[in-house]
C-alpha positions in Angstrom: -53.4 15.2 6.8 -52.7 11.6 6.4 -52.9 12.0 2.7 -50.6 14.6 2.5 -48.2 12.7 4.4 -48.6 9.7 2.2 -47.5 12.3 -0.6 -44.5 13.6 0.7 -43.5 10.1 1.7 -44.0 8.3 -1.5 -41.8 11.6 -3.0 -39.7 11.1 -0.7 -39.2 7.6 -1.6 -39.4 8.2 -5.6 -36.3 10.4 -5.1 -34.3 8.1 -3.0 -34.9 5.3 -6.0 -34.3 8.4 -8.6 -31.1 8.8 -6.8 -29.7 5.2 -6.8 -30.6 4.6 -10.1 -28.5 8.2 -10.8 -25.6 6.9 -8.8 -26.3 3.2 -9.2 -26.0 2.5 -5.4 -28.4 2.5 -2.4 -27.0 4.7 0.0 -27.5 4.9 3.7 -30.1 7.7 4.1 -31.6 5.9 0.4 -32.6 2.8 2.0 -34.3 4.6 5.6 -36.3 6.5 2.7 -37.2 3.6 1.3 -37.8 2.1 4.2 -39.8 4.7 5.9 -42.1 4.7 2.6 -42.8 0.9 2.9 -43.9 1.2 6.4 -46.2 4.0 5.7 -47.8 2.5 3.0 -47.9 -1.1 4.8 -51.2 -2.5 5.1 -52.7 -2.1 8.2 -54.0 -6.0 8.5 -50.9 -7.1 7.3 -48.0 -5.5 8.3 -44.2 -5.9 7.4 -42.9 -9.0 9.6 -40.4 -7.2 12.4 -38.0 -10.4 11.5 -38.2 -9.2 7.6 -37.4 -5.5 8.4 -34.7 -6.4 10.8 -33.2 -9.2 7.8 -33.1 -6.0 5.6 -31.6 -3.7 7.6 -29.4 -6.5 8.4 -28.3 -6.9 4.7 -28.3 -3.5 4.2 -25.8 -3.1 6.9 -23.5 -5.8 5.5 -23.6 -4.6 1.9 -22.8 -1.1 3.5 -20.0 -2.7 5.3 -18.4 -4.7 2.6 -18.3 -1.4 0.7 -16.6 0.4 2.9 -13.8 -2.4 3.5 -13.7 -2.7 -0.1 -12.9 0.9 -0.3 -10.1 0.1 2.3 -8.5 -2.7 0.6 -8.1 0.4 -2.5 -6.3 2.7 -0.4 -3.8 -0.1 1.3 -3.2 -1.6 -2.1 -2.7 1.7 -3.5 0.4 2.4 -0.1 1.4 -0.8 -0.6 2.1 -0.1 -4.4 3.9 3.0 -3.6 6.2 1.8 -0.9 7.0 -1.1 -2.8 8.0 1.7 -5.8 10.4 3.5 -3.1 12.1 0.7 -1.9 12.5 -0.8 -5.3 13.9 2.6 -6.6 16.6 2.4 -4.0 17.7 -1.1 -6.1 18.3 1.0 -9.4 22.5 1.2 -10.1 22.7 -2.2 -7.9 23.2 -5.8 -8.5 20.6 -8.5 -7.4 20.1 -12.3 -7.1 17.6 -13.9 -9.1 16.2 -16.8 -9.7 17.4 -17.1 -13.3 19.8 -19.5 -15.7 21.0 -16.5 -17.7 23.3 -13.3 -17.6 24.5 -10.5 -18.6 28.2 -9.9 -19.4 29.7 -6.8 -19.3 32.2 -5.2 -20.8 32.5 -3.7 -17.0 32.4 -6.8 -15.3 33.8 -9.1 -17.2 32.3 -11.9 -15.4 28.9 -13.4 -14.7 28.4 -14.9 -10.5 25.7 -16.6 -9.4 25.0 -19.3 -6.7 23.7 -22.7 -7.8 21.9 -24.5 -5.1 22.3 -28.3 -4.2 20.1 -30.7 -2.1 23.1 -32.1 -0.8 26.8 -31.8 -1.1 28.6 -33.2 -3.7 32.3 -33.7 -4.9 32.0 -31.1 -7.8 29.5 -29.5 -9.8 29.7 -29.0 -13.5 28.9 -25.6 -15.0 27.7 -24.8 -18.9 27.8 -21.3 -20.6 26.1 -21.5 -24.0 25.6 -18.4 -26.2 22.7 -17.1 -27.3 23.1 -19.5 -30.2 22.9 -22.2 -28.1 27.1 -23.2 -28.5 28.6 -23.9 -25.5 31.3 -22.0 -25.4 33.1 -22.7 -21.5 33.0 -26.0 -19.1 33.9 -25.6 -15.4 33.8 -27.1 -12.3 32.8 -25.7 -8.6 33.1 -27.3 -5.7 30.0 -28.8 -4.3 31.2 -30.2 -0.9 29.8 -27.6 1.3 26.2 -28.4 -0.2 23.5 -25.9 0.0 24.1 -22.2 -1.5 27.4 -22.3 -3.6 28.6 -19.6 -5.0 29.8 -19.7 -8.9 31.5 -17.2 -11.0 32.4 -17.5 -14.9 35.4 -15.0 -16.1 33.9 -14.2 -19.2 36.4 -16.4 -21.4 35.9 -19.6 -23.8 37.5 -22.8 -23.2 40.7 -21.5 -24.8 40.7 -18.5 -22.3 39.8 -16.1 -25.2 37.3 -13.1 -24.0 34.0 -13.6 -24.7 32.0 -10.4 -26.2 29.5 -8.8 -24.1 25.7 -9.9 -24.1 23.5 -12.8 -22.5 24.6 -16.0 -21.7 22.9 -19.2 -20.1 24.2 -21.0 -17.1 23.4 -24.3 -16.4 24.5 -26.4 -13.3 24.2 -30.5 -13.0 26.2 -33.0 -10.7 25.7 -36.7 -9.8 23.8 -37.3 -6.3 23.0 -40.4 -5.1 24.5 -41.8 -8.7 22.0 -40.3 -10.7 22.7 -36.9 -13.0 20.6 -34.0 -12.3 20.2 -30.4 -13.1 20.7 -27.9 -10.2 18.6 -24.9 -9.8 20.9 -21.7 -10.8 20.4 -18.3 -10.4 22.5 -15.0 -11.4 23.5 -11.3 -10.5 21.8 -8.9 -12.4 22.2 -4.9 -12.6 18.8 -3.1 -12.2 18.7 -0.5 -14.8 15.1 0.9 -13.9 11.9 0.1 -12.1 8.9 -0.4 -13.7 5.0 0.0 -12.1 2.6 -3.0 -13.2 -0.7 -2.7 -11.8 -1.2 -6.8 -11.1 2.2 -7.7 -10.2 3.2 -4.4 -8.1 7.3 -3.1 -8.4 9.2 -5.1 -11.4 13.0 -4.3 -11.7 14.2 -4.0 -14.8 17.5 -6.2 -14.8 20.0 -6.0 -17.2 20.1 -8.8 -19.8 16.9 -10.8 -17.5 14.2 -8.3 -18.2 11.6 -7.9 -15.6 11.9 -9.3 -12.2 9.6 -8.7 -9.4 10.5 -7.2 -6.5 9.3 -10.7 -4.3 11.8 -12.9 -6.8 14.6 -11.1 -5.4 17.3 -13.2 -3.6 19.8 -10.9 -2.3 21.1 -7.2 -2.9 25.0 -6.6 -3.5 26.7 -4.0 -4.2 27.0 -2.5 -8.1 
């Protein structure tokens, strides 16, 4: 009888490790099988140590667990992914503020706005737009007094008022603080055309003239 037993159990336990070397993972009722089979065939003078059995259960149990939150992670990532998709599809066919020296002008819009930001406020603030050659092509000043967030807006024309063509153009904002030049940190309207998926980076927003922004670089949402 006891041999028989022995048989079915060491079956029993050949088919659980048959099994998670199938699936290449130890399943729940896998490891009791297991288990069951190395306590049958234990020797009698020397048993398993209970505070062995329980550390493998133990491990067991927290392998098991980190599986299943694993698994969890997966499906939030994967809602997180697709509500990031709606509410980035709701940007397409409007304009928003990102963190970039360059635009687009239109022949639309016939402008370019932005907001250049300032540590402090200053008497004026000088404003570059260079081609995609790299000529500057208009000089301009903005008021800097308030500090902070102020908002800038190029008309689209050279320094002889002449309309520029349509295409990208680079902004770039310095001033004189504390009676040393610097550069000031500018950043431009965009239209989304599209929304794009990327599996690392989540929503990207396809902006006109900018390429690829993601969805967390956004600064603010106007209307097209």
């Amino acid at each position: 009888m006891n041999s028989v037993n022995t048989t079915n159990e060491t079956a029993s336990a050949s088919k659980a490790a048959s099994s998670a070397k199938n699936n290449q993972s130890l399943t729940q009722e896998d490891f009791f099988s297991l288990l069951s089979a190395q306590l049958s065939m234990q020797d009698p003078s020397n048993p398993v140590d209970n505070d062995q059995m329980i550390a493998q259960m133990a491990s067991f149990s927290t392998v098991d667990g980190i599986g299943k939150l694993n698994d969890q992670i997966v499906n939030l990532n994967t809602v997180m992914t697709s509500s990031q998709a709606l509410q980035a599809s709701g940007l397409v066919g409007q304009k928003v503020l990102v963190p970039a020296g360059a635009g687009y002008l239109s022949a639309e819009d016939n402008a370019i706005k932005g907001v250049i930001s300032t540590p402090s406020p200053v008497p004026s603030i000088k404003v570059s737009v260079t081609d995609e050659a790299g000529q500057v092509v208009k000089t301009f000043t903005v008021d800097g007094s308030a500090g902070g967030n102020v908002d800038m807006s190029w008309d689209g024309t050279d320094n002889s008022g002449k309309p520029m063509a349509s295409g990208i153009y680079n902004i770039s904002a310095n001033a004189t603080i504390d009676g040393e030049a610097q550069d000031l940190a500018v950043s431009t309207y965009g239209h989304v055309s599209s929304v794009s998926l990327n599996s690392s980076s989540g929503a990207v927003l396809n902006v006109r003239g900018i390429g690829g922004v993601r969805l967390a670089d956004v600064l603010a949402v106007t209307e097209a």
